[in-house]
Phi, psi and omega in degrees: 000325151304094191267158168337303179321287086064287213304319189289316190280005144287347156273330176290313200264003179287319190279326167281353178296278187311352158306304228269336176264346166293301171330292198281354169253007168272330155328282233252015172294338199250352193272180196273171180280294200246089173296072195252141187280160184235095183227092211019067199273356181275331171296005177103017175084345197292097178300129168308331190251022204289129170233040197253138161294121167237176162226185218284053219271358168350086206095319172306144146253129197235120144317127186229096116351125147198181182262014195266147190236170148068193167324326181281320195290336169300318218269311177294355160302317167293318175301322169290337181309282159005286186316306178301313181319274200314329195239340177112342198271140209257067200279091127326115192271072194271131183281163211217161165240190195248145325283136182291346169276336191279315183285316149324310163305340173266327178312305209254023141271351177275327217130296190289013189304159184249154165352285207232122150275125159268119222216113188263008164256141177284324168325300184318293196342285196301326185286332165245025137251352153306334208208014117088022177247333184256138177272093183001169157259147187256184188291345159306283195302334165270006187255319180298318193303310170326285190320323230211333145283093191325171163296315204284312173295036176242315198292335192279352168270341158272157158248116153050074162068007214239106176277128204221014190203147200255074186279127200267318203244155149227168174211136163271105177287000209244041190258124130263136187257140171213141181309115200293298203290337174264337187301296153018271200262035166266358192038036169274170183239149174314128196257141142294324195234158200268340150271338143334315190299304155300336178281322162308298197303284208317318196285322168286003194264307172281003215239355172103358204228125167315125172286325194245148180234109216217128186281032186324342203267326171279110174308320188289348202250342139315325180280334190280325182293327179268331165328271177296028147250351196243334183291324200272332186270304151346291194084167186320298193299312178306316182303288170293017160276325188255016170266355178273346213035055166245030152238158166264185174279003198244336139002123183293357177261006174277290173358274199282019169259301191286305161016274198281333194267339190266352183269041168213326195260352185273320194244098192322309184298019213240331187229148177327120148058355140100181170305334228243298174343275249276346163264029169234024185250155128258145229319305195287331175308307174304305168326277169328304164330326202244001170244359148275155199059055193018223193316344184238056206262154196292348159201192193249314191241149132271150167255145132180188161351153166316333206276018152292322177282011160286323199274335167268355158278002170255028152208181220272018159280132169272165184258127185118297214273285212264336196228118192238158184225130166231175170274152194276120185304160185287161193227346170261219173261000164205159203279163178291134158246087182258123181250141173219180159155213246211087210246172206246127173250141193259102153272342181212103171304125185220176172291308190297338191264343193287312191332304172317262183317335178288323166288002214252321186267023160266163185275356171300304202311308177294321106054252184306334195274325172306318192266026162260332206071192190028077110213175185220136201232139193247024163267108210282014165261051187247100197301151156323320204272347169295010188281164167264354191242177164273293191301000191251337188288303180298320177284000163260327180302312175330292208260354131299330166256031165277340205020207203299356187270073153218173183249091218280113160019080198291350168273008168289292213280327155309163154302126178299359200266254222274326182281309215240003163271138186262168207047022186212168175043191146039271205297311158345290226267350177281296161345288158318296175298327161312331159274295164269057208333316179285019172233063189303328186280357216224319171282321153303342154313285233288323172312305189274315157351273170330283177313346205254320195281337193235007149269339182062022170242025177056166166233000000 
């Protein structure tokens, strides 16, 4: 998607993205939490000036697949609600497990593929057109896509020029979240830079409160730590080499990332609950964990996504106030913007499934999900003002206004065999090293192994 070319002037908009997100959450760090606009979120999300056609789908029945639990999978629900309103058409919501090609492959060897798949990889994309289940998009939707999407969110949704994925959901991976009130009384300061970063830990650390809170038993949220230590120490170019896997794991810039990853992941008293704790949390936990318990809370900081903040609306910190944010400091010469999300592939074509995906790709849809909160839309006719906060109104405005300069989740772009499974490849051997933080050669051995096996290009 990147040409050679492409990378400088993608590293200069990478360093003003993250200027301009540094800036603008350093504002609104300080602002009230949920400032929420009232712009007609009572009409059903029906934007007044809405000019999308659906048309009259009465008696279809539609399946929509994904992998969302909890708050994000309730929220997304008002939106197919929405969908059923408007055309008549009858939605089921099946819940999918990790990997989602694996779970598909039985759906659709039983018989059963549901319609529409929310597909969180571009790997999946390619992997379930490779094996001949996913289906064009048709000329509504791709005429809504054009209309509502940069190019670079459009390319990631094609195969071999064929456009085939709606990307519905985005995520700014390049956040850290933190306990307002332990920063408070550690007298830490917000970091820029990843030794700042340690000096902030350190100062919470002696102030009693474990500094960092790590989602270990979920692998991907090991790949996002490493991701944005190696895009910002590395740079862009280095990055999609290995996200192609034509540098290898074994490569002296991996090296100096788990290095670097380990000044955190090494002192064992630097994380929740030491490696053993933190591979026993899991995603929402690690969240909840660092916004709970007043004045003691199990840790000061999470790292992860904008889509944390569904999970700190499931305890009583507002976001600005009690739950605070900054980008993930730079650890090279300019800070990381790492994107990842979740885009809708059409498994079994109809009029009602085109139907879908064509609202999925408009801004009535994101619309509704925006005024709910924890999610973020790479649709950039989607208003500011439908976000419910000041910090989710700046991280979307932020990643609309990277246009095609960000950098997508490199273990999303692998073969799920290495990127997307849990216990195996990627998440597995990152897991491993989180317990053993001092065998940085032996977790790159096991990474190209691994990487050499489910790219199919040897090592």
């Amino acid at each position: 998607m990147h040409s050679e070319s492409s990378t400088i002037r993608t590293q200069r908009a990478v360093t003003a993205l993250a200027a301009l997100l540094a800036g603008a959450l350093a504002l609104t760090a300080c602002s009230g939490g949920d400032d929420k606009k009232d712009n007609g979120a009572e009409s059903g999300g029906t934007a007044s000036g809405s000019t999308l056609t659906l048309p009259k789908l009465n008696g279809a029945h539609l399946e929509v697949a994904a992998v969302w639990t909890g708050t994000e999978q309730a929220n997304f629900k008002k939106v197919l609600a929405e969908f059923e309103k408007r055309t008549g058409a009858k939605v089921t919501f099946v819940p999918a497990q990790d990997p989602i090609i694996n779970f598909l492959g039985s759906k659709i060897a039983g018989g059963q593929p549901p319609d529409v798949a929310l597909l969180p990889q571009p790997g999946a994309i390619k992997q379930a057109v490779d094996k001949k289940w996913a289906k064009p998009l048709g000329a509504a939707a791709l005429d809504e896509l054009r209309k509502n999407y940069s190019q670079g969110w459009q390319e990631i949704g094609q195969v071999g020029g064929k456009q085939y994925g709606v990307y519905y959901k985005a995520a700014n991976k390049s956040l850290i979240w933190y306990n307002a009130q332990a920063f408070e009384n550690a007298g830490a300061k917000e970091p820029k830079t990843w030794p700042e970063l340690l000096t902030s830990a350190q100062a919470v650390y002696d102030s009693g409160v474990t500094p960092f809170s790590v989602g270990g038993a979920d692998g991907w949220t090991l790949t996002d730590w490493f991701e944005n230590v190696y895009l910002s120490q590395a740079g862009p170019e280095k990055y999609d080499q290995l996200a192609q896997h034509k540098i290898k794991w074994t490569d002296p810039s991996v090296k100096q990332a788990l290095t670097t990853l380990a000044q955190i992941w090494g002192r064992k008293d630097f994380v929740a609950g030491g490696a053993d704790g933190a591979l026993q949390t899991e995603f929402p936990a690690s969240v909840t964990q660092t916004f709970t318990g007043g004045d003691q809370p199990k840790a000061a900081m999470v790292y992860e996504g904008d889509f944390a903040q569904v999970n700190i609306g499931d305890t009583k910190a507002k976001v600005g106030t009690d739950a605070k944010v900054f980008p993930f400091p730079a650890v090279g010469s300019s800070a990381p913007v790492v994107s990842g999300g979740d885009a809708a592939v059409i498994l079994k074509d109809s009029k009602a499934a085109q139907a879908l995906a064509t609202f999925l790709a408009s801004p009535d849809a994101a619309t509704i999900q925006a005024e709910l909160g924890g999610y973020l839309s790479p649709n950039k006719n989607v208003p500011a003002s439908a976000y419910p906060n000041e910090v989710q109104r700046t991280i979307a405005k932020a990643l609309v206004a990277s246009g095609d300069d960000f950098r997508f989740d490199m273990s999303d772009q692998a073969p799920q065999a290495f990127g997307g499974t849990p216990g195996k490849g990627e998440w597995k051997d990152l897991q491993d090293f989180l317990k053993n933080p001092k065998d940085v050669a032996g977790a790159q051995a096991k990474l190209e192994k691994d990487a050499a096996a489910a790219y199919g290009n040897g090592s």
